[in-house]
C-alpha positions as CSV (number, residue, x, y, z in Angstrom):
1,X,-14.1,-15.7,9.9
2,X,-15.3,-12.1,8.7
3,X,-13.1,-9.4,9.6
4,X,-14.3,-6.1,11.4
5,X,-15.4,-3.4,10.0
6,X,-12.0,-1.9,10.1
7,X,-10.6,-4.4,7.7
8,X,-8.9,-6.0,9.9
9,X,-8.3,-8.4,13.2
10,X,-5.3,-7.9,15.9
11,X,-6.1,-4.5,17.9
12,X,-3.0,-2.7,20.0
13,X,-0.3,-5.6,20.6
14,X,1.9,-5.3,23.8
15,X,2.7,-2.6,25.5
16,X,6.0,-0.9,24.6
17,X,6.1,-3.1,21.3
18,X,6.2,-0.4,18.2
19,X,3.9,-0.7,15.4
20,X,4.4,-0.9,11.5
21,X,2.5,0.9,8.8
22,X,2.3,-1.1,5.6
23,X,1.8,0.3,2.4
24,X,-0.4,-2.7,-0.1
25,X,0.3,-2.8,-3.5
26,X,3.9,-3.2,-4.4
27,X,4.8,-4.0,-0.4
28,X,2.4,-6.9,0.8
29,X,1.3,-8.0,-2.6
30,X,2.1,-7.8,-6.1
31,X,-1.1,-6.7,-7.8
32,X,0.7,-5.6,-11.0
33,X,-0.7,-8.6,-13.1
34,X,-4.3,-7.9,-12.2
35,X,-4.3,-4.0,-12.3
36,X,-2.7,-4.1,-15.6
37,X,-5.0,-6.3,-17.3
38,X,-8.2,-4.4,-15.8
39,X,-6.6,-1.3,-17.2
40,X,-6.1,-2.7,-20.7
41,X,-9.3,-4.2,-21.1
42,X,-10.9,-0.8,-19.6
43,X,-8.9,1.1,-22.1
44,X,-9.5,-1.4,-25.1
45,X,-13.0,-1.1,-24.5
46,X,-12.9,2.4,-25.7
47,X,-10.5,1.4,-28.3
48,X,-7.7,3.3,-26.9
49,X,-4.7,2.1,-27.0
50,X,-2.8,-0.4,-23.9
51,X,0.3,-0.4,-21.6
52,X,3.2,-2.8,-21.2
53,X,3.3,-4.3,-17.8
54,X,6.4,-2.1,-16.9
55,X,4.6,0.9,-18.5
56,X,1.7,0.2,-15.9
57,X,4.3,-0.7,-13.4
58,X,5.6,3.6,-13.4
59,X,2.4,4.8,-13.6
60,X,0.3,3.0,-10.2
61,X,0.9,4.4,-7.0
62,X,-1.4,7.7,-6.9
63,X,-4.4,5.9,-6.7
64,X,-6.9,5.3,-9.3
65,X,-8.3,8.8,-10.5
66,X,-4.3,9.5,-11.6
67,X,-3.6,5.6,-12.9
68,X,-7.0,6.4,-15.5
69,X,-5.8,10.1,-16.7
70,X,-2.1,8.9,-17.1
71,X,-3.0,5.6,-19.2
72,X,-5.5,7.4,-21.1
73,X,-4.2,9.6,-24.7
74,X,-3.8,13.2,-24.1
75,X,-6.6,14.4,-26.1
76,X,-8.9,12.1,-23.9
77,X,-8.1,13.9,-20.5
78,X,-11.2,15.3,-20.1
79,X,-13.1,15.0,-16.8
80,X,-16.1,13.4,-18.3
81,X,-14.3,10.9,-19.9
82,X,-11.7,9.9,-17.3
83,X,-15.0,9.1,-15.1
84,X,-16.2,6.6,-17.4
85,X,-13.2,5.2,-17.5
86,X,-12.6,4.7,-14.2
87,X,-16.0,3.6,-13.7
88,X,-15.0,0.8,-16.6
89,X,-11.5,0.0,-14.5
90,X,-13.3,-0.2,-11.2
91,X,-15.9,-2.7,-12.7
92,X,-13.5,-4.9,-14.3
93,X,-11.0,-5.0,-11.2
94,X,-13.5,-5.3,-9.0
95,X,-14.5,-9.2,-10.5
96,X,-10.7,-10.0,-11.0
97,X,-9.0,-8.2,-8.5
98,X,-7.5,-11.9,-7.0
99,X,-6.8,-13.9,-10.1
100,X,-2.9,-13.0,-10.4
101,X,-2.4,-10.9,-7.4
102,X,-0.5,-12.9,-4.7
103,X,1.7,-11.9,-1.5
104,X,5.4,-11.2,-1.8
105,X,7.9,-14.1,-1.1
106,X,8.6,-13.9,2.7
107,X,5.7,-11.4,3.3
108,X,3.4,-14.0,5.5
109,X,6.5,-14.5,7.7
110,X,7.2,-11.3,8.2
111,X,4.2,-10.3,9.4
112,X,3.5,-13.4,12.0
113,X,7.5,-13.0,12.9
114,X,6.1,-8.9,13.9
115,X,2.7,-10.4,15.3
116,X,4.7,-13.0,17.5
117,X,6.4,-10.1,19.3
118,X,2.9,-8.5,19.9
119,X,3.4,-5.2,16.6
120,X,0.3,-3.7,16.0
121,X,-0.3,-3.8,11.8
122,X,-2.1,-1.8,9.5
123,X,-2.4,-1.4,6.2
124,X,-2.4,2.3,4.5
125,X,-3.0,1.9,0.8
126,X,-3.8,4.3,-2.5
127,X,-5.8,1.7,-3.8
128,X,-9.7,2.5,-3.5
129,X,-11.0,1.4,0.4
130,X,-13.0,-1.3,-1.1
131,X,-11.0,-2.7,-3.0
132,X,-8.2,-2.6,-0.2
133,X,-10.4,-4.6,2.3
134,X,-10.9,-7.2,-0.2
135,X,-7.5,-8.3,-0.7
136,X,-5.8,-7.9,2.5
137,X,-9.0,-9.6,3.9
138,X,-8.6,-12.5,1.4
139,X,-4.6,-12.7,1.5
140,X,-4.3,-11.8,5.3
141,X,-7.4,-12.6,7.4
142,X,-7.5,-11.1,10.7
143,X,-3.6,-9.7,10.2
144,X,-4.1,-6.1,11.1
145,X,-6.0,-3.5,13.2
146,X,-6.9,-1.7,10.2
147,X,-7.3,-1.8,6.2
148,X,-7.3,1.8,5.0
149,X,-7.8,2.9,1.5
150,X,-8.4,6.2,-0.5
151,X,-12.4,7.0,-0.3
152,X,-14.2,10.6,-0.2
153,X,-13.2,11.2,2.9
154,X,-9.6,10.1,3.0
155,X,-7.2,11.4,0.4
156,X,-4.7,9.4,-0.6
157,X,-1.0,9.6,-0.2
158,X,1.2,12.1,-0.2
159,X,-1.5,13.0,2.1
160,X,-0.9,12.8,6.2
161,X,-4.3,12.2,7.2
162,X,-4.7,8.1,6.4
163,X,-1.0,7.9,8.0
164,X,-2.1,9.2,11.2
165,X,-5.4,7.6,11.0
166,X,-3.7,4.6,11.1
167,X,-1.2,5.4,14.1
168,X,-4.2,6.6,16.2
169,X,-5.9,3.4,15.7
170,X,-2.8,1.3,16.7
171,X,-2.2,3.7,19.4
172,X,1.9,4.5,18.6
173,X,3.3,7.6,19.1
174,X,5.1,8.3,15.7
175,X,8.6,7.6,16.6
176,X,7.1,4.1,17.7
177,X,5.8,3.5,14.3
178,X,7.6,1.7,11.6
179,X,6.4,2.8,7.8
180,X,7.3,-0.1,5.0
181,X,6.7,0.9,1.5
182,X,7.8,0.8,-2.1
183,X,7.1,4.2,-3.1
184,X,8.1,8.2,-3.2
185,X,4.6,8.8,-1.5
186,X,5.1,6.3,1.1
187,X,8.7,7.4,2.0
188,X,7.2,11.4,2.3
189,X,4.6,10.2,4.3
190,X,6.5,8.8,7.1
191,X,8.7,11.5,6.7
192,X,6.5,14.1,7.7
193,X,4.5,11.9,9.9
194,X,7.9,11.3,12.3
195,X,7.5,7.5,11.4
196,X,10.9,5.7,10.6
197,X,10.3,5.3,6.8
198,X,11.9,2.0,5.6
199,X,11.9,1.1,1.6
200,X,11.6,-2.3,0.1
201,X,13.5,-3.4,-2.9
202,X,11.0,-5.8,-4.7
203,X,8.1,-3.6,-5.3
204,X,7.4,-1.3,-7.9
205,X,9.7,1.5,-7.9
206,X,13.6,0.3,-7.3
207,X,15.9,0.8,-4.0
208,X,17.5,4.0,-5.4
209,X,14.2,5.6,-6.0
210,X,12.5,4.7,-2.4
211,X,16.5,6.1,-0.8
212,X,16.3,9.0,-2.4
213,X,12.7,9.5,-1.5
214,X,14.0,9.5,1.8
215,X,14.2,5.9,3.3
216,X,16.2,5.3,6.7
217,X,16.7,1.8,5.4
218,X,16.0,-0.1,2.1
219,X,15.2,-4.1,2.6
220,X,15.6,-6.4,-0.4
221,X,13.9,-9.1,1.1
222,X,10.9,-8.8,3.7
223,X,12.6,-11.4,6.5
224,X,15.8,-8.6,6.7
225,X,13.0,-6.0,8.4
226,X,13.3,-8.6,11.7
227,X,16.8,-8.1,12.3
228,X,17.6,-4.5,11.9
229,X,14.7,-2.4,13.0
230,X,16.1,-2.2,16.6
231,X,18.8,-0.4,15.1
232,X,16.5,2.2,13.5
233,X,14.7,3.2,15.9
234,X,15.1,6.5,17.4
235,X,17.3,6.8,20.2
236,X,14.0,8.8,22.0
237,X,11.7,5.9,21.7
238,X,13.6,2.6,23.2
C-alpha cells in the first residue's frame, strides 16, 4: 500500500496516549553494513583510501555532508570536492540502501506493543529525507505519522526544528513525547525540546555515551521501553 506523502501511516493515536520520537539509523535499523560499503566504494572510486566498519561506525550520525568530509583525507576537504563525493555516496546508497540494512531485534514489537496502546510514531532522522522515506517505508509500512529527514529546508540534528516538526504533527505537548535514540544529537535534542530523552544500548554509540549525553533512561533491549516509560514520565503530564 503506498504510504502518504508524510512518510508514513498512523495519524494522532488516542487521546491522552503520549507519543515517541524515533531516531532511524542506529535505533530502528542497523544501516551500518550498507552505509559503509557506499562510502568505501565512493571513496575508492577516487582512489582514496577506506574505513573499517567501526571507523564508519564513530563517524555517521551528522548527516551526510559531515560523514563525506570526515571519511575523506585532509588535504581533500575542499568544498568542491566533498560535493562530488557526496554526489558519488548518494548514488551508490541510493541503489543499495536495503541490501544489509535490517531492523533491530525486538524493534517490530516494540513499535506494534506502542501502536496497540494508540502512541503516535515518527521518525526524526539525519539521514537525507529521501533516503529516510525509503527505508522506514520498506521496513515499516504505514508505522508512523511522519518520516522526517535532513533536506534544504530542515537542518539536521542538533537542530530543534525537525524535533518539533515532528511533535506538531503528532500533536503532543513535549512532556507527552517520548525521544528514543542512540546518539549525543538525539539525547540534546529532546533535551532542549522538553521531550523525555531515553538512550538505547545497541546502536552506534554505547550506553555511557547516550547517559552522559543526557539520557533519562538507557534501554539495552527495545521490549524494556514497554515497561518503564510510565515511570519516566513527568509528574506534570500523567
Amino acid at each position: 500500500m503506498p504510504s502518504p506523502p508524510s512518510g508514513g501511516g498512523r495519524g494522532p493515536g488516542k487521546d491522552g496516549a503520549p507519543a515517541a520520537i524515533f531516531d532511524l539509523d542506529g535505533t530502528l535499523l542497523d544501516t551500518l553494513p550498507d552505509l559503509h560499503g557506499s562510502l568505501n566504494r565512493a571513496l575508492a572510486a577516487f582512489g582514496l583510501p577506506t574505513h573499517t566498519l567501526d571507523g564508519v561506525r564513530a563517524m555517521v550520525g551528522n548527516g551526510i555532508a559531515r560523514l563525506v568530509r570526515d571519511a575523506a583525507p585532509a588535504d581533500r576537504r575542499g568544498e568542491g570536492f566533498l560535493g562530488e563525493l557526496k554526489a558519488a555516496f548518494k548514488r551508490d546508497y541510493a541503489s543499495r540502501q536495503l541490501e544489509l540494512t535490517r531492523p533491530y531485534p525486538g524493534v517490530r514489537e516494540l513499535l506494534d506493543g506502542l501502536a496497540g496502546m494508540g502512541w503516535p510514531m515518527a521518525v526524526l532522522s539525519n539521514k537525507d529525507d529521501d533516503n529516510s522515506k525509503a527505508v522506514v517505508g520498506h521496513f515499516f509500512p504505514g508505522v508512523f505519522a511522519a518520516v522526517l529527514g535532513a533536506s534544504p529546508s530542515r537542518r539536521p540534528k542538533p537542530d530543534t526544528g525537525g524535533a518539533l516538526e515532528a511533535a506538531g504533527i503528532l500533536g503532543r505537548a513535549p512532556g507527552d513525547v517520548f525521544y528514543l535514540g542512540d546518539g549525543e544529537n538525539d539525547m540534546k535534542v529532546a533535551a532542549e525540546c522538553g521531550f523525555v530523552p531515553v538512550g538505547v544500548g545497541w546502536g552506534f554509540r554505547s550506553a555511557a555515551q547516550v547517559r552522559a549525553a543526557g539520557a533519562k533512561a538507557v534501554i539495552e533491549r527495545p521490549g524494556e521501553f514497554l515497561g518503564l516509560w510510565e515511570g519516566l514520565r513527568a509528574p506534570s503530564t500523567s
